[in-house]
MIBAKE-9246 format. One record per atom (N, C-alpha, C): residue in one letter; chain; atom name; x, y, z. Coordinates in Angstrom, 2 decimals. Last residue first. Layout:
{a, A, CA, {X, Y, Z}}
...
//
This chain:
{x, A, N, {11.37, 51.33, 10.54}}
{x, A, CA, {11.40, 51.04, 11.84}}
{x, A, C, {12.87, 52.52, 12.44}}
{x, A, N, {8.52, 50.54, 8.81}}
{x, A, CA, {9.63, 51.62, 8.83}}
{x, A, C, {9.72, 51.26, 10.56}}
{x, A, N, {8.34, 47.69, 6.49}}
{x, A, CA, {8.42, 48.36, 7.61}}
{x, A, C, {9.24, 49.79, 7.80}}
{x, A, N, {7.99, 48.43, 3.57}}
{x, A, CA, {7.43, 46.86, 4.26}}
{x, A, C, {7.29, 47.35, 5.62}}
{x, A, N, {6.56, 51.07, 1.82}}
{x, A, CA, {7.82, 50.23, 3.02}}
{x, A, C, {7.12, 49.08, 3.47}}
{x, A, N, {5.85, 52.86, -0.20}}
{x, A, CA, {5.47, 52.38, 0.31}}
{x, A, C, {6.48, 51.83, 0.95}}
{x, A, N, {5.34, 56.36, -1.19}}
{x, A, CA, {6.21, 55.28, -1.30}}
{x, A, C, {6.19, 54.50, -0.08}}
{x, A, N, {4.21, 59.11, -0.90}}
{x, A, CA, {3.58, 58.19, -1.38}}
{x, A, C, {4.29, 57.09, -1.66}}
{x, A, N, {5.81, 60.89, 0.69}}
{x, A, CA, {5.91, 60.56, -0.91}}
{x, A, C, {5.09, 59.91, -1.65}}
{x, A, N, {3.73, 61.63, 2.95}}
{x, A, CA, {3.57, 62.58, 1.77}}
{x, A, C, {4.35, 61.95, 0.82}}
{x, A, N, {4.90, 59.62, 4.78}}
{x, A, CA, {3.58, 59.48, 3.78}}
{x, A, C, {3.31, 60.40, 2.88}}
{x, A, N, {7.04, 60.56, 5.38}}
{x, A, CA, {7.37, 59.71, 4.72}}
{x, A, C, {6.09, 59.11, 3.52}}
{x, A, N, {6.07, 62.47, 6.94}}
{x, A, CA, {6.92, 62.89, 5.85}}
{x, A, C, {7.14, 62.06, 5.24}}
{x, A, N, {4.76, 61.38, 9.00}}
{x, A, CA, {3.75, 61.98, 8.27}}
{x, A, C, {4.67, 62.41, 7.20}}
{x, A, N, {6.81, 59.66, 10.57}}
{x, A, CA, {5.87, 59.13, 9.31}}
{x, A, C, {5.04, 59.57, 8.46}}
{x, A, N, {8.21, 61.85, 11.55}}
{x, A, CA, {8.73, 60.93, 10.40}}
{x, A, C, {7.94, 60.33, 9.53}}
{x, A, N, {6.14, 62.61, 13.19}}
{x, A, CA, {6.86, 63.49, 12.16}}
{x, A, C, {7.09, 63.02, 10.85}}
{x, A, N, {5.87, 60.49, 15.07}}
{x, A, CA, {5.28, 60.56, 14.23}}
{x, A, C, {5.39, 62.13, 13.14}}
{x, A, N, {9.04, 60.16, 15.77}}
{x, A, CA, {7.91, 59.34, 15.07}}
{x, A, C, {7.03, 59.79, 14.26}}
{x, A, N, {9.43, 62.65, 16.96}}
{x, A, CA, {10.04, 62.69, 16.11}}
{x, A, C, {9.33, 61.59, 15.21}}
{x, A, N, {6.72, 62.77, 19.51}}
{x, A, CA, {6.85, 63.18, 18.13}}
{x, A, C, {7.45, 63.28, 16.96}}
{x, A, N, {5.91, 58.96, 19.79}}
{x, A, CA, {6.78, 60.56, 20.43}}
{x, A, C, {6.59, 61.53, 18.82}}
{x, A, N, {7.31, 55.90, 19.03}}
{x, A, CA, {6.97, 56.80, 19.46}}
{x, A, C, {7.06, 58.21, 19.66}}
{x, A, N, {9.99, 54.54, 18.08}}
{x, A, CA, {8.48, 53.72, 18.17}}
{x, A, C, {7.35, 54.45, 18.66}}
{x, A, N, {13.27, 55.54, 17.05}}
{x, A, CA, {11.72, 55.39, 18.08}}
{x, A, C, {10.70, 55.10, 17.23}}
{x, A, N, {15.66, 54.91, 16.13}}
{x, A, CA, {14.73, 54.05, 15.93}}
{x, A, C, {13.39, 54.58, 16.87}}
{x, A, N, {17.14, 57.62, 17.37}}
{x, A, CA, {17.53, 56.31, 17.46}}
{x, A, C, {16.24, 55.40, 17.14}}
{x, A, N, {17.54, 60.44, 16.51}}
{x, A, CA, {17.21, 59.77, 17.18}}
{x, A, C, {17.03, 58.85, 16.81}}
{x, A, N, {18.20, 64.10, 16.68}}
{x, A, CA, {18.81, 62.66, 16.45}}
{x, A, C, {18.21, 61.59, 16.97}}
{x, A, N, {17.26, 67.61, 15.06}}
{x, A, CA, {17.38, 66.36, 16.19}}
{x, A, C, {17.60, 65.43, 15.34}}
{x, A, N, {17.95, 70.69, 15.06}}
{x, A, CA, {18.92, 69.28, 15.02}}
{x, A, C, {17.96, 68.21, 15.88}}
{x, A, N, {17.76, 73.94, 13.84}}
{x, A, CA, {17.53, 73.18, 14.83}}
{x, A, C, {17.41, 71.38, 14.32}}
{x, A, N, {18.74, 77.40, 13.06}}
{x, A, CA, {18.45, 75.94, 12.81}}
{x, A, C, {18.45, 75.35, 13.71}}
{x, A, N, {16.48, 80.26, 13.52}}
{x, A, CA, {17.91, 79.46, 13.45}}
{x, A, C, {17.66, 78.07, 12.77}}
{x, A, N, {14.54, 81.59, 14.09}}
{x, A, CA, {15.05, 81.25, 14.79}}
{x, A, C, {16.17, 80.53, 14.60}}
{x, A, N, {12.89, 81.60, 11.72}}
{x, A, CA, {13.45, 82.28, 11.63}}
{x, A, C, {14.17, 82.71, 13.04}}
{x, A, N, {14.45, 78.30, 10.30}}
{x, A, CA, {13.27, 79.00, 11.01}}
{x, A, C, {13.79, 80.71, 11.02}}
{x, A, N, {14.95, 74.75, 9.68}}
{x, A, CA, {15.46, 76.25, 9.75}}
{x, A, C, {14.11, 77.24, 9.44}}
{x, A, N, {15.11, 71.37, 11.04}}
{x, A, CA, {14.26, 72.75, 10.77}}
{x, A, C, {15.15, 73.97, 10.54}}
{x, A, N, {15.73, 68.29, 10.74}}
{x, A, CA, {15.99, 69.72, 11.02}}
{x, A, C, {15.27, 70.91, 10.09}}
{x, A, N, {15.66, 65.23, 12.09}}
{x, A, CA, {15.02, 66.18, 11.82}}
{x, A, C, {15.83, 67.22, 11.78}}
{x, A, N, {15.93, 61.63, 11.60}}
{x, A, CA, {16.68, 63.24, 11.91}}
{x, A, C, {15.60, 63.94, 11.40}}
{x, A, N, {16.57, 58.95, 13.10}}
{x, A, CA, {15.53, 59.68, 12.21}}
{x, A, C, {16.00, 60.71, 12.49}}
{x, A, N, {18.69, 55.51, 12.24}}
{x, A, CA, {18.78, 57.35, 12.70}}
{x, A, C, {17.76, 57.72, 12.55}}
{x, A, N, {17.75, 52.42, 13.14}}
{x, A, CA, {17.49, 53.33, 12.18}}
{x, A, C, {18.00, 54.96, 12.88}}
{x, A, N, {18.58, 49.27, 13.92}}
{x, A, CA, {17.46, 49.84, 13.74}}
{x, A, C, {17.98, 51.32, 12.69}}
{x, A, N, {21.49, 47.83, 15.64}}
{x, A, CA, {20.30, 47.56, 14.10}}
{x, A, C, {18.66, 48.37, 14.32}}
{x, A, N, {22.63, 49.09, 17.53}}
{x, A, CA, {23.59, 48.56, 16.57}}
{x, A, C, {22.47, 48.00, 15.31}}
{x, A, N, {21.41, 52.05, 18.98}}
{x, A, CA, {21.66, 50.62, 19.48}}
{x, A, C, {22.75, 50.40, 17.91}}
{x, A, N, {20.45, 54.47, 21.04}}
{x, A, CA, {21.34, 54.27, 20.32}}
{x, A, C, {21.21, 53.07, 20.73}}
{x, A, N, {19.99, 57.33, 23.74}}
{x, A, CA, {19.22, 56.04, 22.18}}
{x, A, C, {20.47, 55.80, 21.84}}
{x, A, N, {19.00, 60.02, 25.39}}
{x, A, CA, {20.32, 59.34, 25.49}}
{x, A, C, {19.17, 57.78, 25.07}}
{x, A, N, {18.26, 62.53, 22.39}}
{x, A, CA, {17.73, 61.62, 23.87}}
{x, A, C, {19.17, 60.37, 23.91}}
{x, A, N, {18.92, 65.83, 21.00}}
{x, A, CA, {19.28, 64.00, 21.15}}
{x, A, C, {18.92, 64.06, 22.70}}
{x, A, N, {18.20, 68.01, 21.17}}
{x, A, CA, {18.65, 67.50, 20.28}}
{x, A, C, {18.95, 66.45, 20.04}}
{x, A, N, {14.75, 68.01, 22.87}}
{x, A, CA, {16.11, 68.52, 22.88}}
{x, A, C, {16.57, 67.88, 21.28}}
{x, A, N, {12.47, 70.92, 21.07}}
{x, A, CA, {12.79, 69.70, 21.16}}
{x, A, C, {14.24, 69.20, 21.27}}
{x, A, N, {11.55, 72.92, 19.18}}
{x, A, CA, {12.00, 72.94, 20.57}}
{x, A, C, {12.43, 71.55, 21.15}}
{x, A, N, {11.11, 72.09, 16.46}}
{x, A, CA, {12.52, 72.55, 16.60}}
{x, A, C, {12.70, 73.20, 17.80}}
{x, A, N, {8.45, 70.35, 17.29}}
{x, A, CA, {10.13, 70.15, 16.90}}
{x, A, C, {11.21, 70.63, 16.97}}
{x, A, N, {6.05, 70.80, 18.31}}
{x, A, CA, {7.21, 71.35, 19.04}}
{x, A, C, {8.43, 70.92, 18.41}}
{x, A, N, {3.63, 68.75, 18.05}}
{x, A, CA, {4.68, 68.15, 18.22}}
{x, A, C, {5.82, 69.02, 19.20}}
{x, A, N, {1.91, 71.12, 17.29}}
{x, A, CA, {1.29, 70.52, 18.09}}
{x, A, C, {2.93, 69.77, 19.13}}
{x, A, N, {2.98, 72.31, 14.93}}
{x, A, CA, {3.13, 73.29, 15.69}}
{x, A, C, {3.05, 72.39, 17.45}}
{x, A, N, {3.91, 70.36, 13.65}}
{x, A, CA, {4.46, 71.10, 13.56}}
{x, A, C, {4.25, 72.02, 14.81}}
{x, A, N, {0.62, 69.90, 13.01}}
{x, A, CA, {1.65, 68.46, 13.20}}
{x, A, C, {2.84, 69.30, 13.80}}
{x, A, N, {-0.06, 72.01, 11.69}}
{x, A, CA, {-0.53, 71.77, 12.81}}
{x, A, C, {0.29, 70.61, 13.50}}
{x, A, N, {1.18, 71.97, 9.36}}
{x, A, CA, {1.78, 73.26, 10.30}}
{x, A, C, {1.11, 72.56, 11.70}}
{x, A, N, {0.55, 69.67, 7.81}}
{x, A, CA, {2.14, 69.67, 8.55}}
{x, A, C, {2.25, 70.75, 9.33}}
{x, A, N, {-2.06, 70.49, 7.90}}
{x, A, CA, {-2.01, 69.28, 8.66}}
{x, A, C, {-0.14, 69.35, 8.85}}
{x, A, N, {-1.80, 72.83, 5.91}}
{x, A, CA, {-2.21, 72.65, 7.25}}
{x, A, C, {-1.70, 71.83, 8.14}}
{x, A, N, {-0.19, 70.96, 3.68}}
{x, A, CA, {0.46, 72.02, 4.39}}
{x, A, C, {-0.27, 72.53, 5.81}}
{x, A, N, {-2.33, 69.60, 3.39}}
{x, A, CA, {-0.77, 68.64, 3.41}}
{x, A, C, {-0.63, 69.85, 4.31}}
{x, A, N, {-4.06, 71.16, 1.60}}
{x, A, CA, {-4.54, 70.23, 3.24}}
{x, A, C, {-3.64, 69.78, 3.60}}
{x, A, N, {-3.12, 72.18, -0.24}}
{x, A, CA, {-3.81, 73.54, 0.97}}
{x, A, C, {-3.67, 72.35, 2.27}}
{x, A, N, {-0.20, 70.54, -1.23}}
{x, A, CA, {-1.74, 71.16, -1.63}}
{x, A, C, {-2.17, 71.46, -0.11}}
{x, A, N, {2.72, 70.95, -2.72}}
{x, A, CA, {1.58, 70.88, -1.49}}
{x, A, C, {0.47, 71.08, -1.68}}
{x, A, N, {4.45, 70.28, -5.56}}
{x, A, CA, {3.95, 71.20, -4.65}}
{x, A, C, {2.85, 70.83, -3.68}}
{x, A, N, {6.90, 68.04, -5.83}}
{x, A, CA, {5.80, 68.72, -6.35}}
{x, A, C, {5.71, 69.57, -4.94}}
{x, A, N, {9.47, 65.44, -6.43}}
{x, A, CA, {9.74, 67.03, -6.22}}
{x, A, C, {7.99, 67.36, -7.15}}
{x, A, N, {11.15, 62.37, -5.95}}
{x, A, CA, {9.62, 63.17, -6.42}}
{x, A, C, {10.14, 64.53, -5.71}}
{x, A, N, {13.44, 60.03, -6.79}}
{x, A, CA, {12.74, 61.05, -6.73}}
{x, A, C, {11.83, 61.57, -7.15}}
{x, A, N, {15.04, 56.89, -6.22}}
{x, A, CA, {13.86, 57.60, -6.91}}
{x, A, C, {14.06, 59.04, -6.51}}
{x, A, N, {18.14, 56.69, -6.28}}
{x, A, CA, {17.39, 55.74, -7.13}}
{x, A, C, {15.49, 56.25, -7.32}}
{x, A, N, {21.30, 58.40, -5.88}}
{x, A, CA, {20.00, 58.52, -6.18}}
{x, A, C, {19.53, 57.49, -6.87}}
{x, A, N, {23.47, 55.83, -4.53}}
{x, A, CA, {22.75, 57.17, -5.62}}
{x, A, C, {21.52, 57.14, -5.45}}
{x, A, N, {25.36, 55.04, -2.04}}
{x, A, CA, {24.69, 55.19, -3.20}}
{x, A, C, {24.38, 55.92, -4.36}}
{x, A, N, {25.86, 55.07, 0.60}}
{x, A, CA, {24.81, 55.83, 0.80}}
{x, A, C, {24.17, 55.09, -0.59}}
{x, A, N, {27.68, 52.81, 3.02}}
{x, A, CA, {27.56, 53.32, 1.68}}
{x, A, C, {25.98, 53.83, 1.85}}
{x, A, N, {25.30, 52.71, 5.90}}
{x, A, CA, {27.04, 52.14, 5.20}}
{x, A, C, {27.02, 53.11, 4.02}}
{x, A, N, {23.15, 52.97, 7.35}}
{x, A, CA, {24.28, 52.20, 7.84}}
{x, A, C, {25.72, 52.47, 6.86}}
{x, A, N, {21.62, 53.11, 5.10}}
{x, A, CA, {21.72, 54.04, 5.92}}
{x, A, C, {22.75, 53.95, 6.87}}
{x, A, N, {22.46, 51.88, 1.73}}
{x, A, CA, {21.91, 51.60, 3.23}}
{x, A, C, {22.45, 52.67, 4.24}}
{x, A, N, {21.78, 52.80, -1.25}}
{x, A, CA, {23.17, 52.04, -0.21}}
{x, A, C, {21.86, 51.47, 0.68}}
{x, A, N, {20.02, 54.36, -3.41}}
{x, A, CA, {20.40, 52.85, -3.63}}
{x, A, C, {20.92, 52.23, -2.08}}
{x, A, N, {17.80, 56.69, -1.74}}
{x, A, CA, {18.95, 56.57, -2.28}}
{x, A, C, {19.12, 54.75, -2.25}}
{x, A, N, {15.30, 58.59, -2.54}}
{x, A, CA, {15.90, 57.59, -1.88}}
{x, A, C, {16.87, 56.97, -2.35}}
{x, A, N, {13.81, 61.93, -1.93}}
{x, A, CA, {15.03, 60.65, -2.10}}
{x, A, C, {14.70, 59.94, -1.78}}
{x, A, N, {11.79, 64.94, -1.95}}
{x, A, CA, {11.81, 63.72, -1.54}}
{x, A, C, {12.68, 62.94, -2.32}}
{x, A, N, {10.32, 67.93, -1.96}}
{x, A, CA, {11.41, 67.08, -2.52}}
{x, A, C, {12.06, 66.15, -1.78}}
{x, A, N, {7.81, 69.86, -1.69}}
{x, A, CA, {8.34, 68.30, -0.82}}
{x, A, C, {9.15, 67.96, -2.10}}
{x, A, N, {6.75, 73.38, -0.86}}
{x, A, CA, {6.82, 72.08, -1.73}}
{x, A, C, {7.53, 70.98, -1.20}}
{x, A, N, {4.32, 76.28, -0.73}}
{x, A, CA, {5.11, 74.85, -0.17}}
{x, A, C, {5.41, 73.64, -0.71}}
{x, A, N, {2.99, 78.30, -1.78}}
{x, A, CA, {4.04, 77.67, -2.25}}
{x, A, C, {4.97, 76.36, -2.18}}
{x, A, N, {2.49, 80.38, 0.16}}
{x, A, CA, {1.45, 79.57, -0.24}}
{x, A, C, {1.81, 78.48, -1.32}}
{x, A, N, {4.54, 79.73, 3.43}}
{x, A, CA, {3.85, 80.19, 2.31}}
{x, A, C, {2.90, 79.91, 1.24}}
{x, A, N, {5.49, 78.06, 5.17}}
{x, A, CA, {4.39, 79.32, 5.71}}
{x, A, C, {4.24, 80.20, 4.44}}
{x, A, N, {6.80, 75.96, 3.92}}
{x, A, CA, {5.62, 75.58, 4.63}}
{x, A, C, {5.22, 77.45, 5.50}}
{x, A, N, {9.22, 76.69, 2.67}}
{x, A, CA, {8.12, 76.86, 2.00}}
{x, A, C, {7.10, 76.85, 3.07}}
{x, A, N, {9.75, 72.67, 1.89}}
{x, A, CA, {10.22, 74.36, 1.59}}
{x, A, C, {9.06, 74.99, 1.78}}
{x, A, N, {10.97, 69.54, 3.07}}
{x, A, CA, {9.71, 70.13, 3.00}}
{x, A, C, {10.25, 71.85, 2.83}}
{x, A, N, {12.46, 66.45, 1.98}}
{x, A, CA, {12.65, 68.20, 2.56}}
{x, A, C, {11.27, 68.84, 2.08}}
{x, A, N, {13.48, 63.79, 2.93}}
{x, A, CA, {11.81, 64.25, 2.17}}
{x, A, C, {12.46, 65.57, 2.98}}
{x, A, N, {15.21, 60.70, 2.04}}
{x, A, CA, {15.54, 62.10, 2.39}}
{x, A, C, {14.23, 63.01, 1.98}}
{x, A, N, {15.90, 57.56, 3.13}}
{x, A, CA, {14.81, 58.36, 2.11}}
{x, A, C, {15.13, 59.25, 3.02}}
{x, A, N, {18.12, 54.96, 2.28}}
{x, A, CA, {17.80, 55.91, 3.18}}
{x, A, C, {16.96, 56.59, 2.22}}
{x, A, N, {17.56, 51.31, 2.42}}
{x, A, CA, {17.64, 52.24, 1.67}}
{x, A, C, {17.28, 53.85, 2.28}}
{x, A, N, {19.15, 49.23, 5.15}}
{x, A, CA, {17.81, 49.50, 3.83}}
{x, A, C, {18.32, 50.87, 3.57}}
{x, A, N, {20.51, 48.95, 7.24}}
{x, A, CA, {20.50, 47.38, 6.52}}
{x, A, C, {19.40, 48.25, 5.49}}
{x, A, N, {19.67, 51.10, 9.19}}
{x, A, CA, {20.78, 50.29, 9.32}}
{x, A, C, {21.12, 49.65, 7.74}}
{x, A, N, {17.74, 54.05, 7.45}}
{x, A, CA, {17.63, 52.44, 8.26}}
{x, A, C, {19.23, 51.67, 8.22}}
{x, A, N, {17.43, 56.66, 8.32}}
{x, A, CA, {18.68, 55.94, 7.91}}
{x, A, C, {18.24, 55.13, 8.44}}
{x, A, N, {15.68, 59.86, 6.92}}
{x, A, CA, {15.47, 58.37, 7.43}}
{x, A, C, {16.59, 57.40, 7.02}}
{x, A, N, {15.46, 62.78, 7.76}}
{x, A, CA, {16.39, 62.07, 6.91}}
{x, A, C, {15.71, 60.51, 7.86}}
{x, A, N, {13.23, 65.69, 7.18}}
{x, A, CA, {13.50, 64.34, 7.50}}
{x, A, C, {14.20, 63.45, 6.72}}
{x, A, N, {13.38, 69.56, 7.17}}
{x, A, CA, {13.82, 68.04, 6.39}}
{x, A, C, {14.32, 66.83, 7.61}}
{x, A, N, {11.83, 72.27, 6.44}}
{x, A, CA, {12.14, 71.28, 7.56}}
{x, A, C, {12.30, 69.83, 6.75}}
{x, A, N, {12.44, 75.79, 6.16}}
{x, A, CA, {12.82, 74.36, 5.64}}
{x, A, C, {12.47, 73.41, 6.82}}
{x, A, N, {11.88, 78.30, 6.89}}
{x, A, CA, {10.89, 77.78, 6.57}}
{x, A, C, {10.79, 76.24, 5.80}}
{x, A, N, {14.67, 79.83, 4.43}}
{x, A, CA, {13.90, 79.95, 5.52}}
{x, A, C, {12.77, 79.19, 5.58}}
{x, A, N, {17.24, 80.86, 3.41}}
{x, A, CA, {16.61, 79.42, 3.38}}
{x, A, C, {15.79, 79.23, 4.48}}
{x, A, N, {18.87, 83.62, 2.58}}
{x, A, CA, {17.33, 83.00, 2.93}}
{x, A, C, {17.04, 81.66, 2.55}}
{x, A, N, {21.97, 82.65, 4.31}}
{x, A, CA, {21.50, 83.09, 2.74}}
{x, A, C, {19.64, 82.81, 3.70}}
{x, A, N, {24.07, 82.90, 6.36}}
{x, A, CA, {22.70, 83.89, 6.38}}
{x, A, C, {21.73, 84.38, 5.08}}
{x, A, N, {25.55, 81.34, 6.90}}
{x, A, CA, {25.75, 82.08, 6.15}}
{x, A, C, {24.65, 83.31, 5.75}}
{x, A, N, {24.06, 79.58, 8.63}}
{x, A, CA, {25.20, 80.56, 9.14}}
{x, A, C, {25.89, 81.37, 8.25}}
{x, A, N, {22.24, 78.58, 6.61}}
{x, A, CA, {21.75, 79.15, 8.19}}
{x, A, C, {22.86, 79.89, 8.03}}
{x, A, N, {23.78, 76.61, 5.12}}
{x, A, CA, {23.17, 78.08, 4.04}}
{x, A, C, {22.31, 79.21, 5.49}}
{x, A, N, {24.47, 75.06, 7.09}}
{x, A, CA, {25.65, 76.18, 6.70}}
{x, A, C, {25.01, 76.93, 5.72}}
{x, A, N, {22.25, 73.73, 7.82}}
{x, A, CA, {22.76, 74.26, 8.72}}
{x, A, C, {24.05, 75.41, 7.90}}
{x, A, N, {21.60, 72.56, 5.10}}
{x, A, CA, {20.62, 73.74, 6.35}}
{x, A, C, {21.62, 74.39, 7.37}}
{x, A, N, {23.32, 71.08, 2.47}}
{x, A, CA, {23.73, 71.85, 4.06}}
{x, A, C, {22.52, 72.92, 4.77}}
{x, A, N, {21.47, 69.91, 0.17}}
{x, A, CA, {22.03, 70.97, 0.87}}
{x, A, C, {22.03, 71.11, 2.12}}
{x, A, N, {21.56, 66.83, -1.48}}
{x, A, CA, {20.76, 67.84, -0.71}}
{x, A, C, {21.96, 68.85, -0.16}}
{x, A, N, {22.41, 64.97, -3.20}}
{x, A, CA, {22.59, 66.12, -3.64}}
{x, A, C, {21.62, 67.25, -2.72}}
{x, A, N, {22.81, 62.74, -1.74}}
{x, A, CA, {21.03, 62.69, -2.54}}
{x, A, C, {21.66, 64.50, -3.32}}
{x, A, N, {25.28, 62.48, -1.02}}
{x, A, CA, {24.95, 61.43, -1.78}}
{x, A, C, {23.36, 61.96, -2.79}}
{x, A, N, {24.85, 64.00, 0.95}}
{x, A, CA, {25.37, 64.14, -0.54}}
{x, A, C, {25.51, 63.30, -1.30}}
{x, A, N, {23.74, 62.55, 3.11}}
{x, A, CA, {23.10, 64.08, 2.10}}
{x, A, C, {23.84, 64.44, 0.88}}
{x, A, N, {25.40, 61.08, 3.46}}
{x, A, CA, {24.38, 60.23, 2.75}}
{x, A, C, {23.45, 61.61, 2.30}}
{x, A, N, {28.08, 62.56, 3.87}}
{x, A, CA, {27.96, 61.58, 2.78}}
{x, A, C, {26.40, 61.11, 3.05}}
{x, A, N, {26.47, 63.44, 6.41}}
{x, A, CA, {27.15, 64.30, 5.65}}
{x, A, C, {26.96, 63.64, 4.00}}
{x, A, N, {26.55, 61.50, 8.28}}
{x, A, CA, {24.89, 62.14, 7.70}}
{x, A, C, {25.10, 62.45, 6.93}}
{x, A, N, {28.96, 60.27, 8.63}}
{x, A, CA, {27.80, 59.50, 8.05}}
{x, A, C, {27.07, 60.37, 7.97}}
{x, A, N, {30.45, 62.53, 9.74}}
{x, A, CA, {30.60, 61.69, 8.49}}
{x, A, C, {29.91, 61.28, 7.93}}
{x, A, N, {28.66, 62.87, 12.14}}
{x, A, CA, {28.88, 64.13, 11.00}}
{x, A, C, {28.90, 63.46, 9.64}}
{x, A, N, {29.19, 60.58, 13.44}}
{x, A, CA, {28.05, 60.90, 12.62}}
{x, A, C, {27.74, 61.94, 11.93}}
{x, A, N, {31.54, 61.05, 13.86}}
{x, A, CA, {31.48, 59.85, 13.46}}
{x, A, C, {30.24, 60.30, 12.96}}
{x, A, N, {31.66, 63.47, 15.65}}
{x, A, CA, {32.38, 63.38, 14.50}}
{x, A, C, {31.96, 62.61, 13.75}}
{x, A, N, {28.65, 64.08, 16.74}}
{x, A, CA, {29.70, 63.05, 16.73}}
{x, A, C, {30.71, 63.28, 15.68}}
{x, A, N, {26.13, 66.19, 17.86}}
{x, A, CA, {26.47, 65.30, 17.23}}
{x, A, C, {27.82, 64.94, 16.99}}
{x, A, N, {26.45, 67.57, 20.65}}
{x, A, CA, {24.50, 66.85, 19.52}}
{x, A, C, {25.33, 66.02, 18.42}}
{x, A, N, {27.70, 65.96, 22.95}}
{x, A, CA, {27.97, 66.73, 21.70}}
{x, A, C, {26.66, 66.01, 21.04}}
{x, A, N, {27.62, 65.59, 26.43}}
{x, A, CA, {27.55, 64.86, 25.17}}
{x, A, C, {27.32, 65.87, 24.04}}
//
């Protein structure tokens, strides 16, 4: 099985550009310094996708630029409808290295055999000074891509009825 799909190339592709985020993986193989990125994409089926890139996190500098876009994660992406872009403070950035280090993300395979027809993508990817690294996953309710997701989703400070 291929980490990822033609079909979902498409779809991640357009809903990162949709937020005007940047390719990790091709500023990686181009070998510009984009080092020390880790970005959560949240695609709910039927709701609004939120994109939170974290820069930075082993320096003293670390910052969170965070989307959400009008569509649905499922379909049309949209536009941009909020954004926040600030800097970390000393205790965010611990608690994400330790979250980070504890979890194992960018060891982590790239996809678990998931997938249904209404819940949500959560993606992760990291660039390191190991490369880049991909995960895909299907609505979990658990595990570390979970709770990744939610500790990135709580740094915007934007609230959800549910995140599923």
């Amino acid at each position: 099985m291929p980490i990822i799909s033609d079909f979902e190339t498409k779809c991640f592709s357009s809903q990162l550009a949709a937020a005007k985020e940047p390719s990790l993986f091709n500023l990686t193989r181009q070998g510009r310094p984009f080092n020390d990125v880790v970005r959560f994409t949240w695609l709910p089926t039927f709701h609004h996708p939120v994109i939170v890139r974290i820069e930075g996190l082993n320096s003293n500098t670390a910052r969170l630029v965070a989307k959400q876009l009008t569509g649905a994660g499922g379909y049309d992406p949209g536009k941009i409808d909020k954004e926040i872009e600030r800097q970390l403070t000393r205790q965010e950035v611990s608690n994400l290295r330790s979250l980070i280090a504890r979890t194992r993300i960018a060891s982590l395979p790239a996809r678990i055999c998931d997938g249904g027809t209404d819940g949500s993508q959560w993606l992760i990817e990291v660039t390191d000074r190991d490369g880049y690294h991909f995960l895909n996953r299907w609505t979990p309710e658990q595990g570390e891509v979970h709770e990744f997701g939610l500790a990135a989703i709580k740094l915007t400070g934007w609230q959800f009825k549910t995140i599923y």
